[in-house]
N, C-alpha and C positions, 0 to 999 in steps of 0.2 A: 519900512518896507510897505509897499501898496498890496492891496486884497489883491485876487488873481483878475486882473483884466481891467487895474482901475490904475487910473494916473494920478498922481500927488496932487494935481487940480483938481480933479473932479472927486479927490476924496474929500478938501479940503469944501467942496461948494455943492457936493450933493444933499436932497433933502433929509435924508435921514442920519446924516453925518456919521456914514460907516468907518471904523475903523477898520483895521487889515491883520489884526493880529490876536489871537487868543486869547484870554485874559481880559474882556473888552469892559473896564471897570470891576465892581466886585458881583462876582453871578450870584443867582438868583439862589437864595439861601430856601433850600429843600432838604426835609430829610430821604434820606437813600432807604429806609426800614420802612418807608411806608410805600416808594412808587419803585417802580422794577426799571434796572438801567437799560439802555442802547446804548450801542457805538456807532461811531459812522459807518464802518465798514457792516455794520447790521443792517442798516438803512441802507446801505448803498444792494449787498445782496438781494434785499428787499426789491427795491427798483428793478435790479436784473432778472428779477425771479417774475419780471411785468413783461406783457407784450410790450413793443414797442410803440407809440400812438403817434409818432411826428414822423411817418415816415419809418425810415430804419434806425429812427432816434429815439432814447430814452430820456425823456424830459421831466427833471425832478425839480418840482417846486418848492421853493423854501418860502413862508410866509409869515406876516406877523407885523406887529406895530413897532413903529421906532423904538427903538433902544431893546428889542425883547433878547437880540443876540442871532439874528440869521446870519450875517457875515461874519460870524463866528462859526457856524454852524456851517457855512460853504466853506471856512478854510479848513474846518475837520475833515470835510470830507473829499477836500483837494490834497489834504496831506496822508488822507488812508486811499487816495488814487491818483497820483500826481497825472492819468493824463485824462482827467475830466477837463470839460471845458464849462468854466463857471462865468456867467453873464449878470449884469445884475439890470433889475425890471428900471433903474431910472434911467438908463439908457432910453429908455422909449418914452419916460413925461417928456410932458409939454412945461418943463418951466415949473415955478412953485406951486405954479396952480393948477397943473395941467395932471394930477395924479391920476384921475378916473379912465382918461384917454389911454394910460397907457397899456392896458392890457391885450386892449383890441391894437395899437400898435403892433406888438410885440407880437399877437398871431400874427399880423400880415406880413411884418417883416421878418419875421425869426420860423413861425410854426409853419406859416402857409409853406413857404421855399421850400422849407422842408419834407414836407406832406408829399410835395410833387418831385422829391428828388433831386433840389436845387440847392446852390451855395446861398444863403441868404446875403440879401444886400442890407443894413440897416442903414439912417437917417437917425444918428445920435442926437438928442439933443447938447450943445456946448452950453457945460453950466457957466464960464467967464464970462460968456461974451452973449446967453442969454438970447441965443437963436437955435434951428436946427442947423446940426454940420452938412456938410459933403456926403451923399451915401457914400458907404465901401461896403465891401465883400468883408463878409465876419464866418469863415470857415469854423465848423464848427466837430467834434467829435462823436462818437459813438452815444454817448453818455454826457448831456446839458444839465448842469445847474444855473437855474433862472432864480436868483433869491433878489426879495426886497418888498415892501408893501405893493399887491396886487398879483402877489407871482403865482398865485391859486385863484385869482377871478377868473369867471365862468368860460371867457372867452380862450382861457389857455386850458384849465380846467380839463376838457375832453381829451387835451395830448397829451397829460401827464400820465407816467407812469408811478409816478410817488408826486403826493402833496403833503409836504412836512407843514405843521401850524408851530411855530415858534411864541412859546410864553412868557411872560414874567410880570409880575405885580406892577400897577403901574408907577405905586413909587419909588420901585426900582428901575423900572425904562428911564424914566424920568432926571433920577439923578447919574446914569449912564450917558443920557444925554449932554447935563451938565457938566460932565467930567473929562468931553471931549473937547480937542482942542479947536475944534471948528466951532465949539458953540456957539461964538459972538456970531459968527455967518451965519447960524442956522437961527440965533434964538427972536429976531424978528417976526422970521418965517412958522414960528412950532404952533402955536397957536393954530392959523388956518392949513398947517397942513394936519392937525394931529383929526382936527376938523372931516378933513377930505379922506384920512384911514379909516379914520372911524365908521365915517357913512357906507365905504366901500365895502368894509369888511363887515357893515351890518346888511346892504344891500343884497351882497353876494352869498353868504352863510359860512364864508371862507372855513371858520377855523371849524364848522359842522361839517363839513364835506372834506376837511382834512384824515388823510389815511393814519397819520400819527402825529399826536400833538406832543411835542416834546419843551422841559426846563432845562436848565441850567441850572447842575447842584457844586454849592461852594469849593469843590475841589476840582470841580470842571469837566466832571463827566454830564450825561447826558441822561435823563431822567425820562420816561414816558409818562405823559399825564402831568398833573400836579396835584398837590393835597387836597382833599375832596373831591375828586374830578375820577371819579371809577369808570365814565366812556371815553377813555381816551385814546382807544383806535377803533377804528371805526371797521377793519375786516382784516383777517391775515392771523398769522400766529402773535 
């Protein structure tokens, strides 16, 4: 079964080789005694408990490096609201190399429309065939989750109501990575893309200007912070 808004293609050939289902490899081994839990529906409260910034939209950012577990973290929180509408940021690269483009994308076709009250039109990128598609009309809900590396850069950044920083050691991303079945597709590409997160998420401050940075602890709850990391929300209860 595909994440929510993603097609058996483009799960198969996007850059960070999201999976759709919980359990996304083994998570990120945390102890529970030392960082205090969330749930999605805490985080989602959370977001509602925000003005709206996109319009009459609340737009919750999910962020973080390949393999840390954000489309894990958008199916929690599609499964504590089934009618969130969840987007994911590689909708808007340019291609393997087009990572840093996509945020300002992603305002003009997702956040601007909205801003002014409109259905947004996006200009997918097609990961098979390695062009932009056909714009279409991507009706969207009360409540957006925009998850995938860049989904907290600066240019979305202002309309969010929640920016989640999604974490995990990196040689746990890493072997999450290798454990998908799209790896051979992606593992050409990890190299210069993990290149292009990196830069982005150093240029940006991403995961410092994150409202909550949350792990993944081994039995698949949701952890805020991580071990030795005592600033790990940034405002709020």
């Amino acid at each position: 079964m595909c994440a929510p808004g993603r097609t058996p293609a483009k799960r198969r050939l996007s850059p960070t080789g999201h999976r759709s289902t919980p359990g996304d490899g083994a998570p990120f081994p945390v102890s529970l005694a030392r960082i205090e839990t969330i749930t999605a529906a805490d985080l989602l409260a959370r977001a509602r408990a925000a003005p709206p910034r996109a319009g009459a939209v609340r737009l919750v950012g999910v962020d973080g490096f390949s393999g840390a577990g954000k489309t894990t973290l958008a199916v929690d929180l599609r499964r504590a609201d089934p009618t969130l509408t969840v987007l994911s940021v590689e909708t808007f690269y340019l291609g393997w190399d087009g990572l840093a483009v996509g945020p300002r994308r992603a305002h003009d076709q997702l956040v601007a429309p909205l801003t002014r009250g409109e259905v947004p039109v996006v200009e997918p990128w097609d990961w098979r065939h390695d062009r932009v598609a056909h714009p279409r009309p991507r009706p969207v809900g009360p409540v957006v989750v925009l998850e995938g590396c860049g989904a907290g850069a600066e240019p979305l950044r202002g309309a969010s109501s929640l920016l989640v920083w999604v974490d995990a050691e990196p040689d746990e991303r890493e072997r999450r990575l290798h454990a998908r079945d799209d790896w051979e597709v992606y593992a050409p590409h990890r190299a210069a893309f993990e290149r292009q997160e990196q830069a982005l998420a150093a240029v940006e401050g991403t995961r410092a200007a994150a409202d909550v940075v949350v792990t993944r602890a081994s039995d698949g709850t949701w952890l805020r912070g991580r071990p030795g990391d005592p600033e790990s929300v940034r405002s709020g209860p």
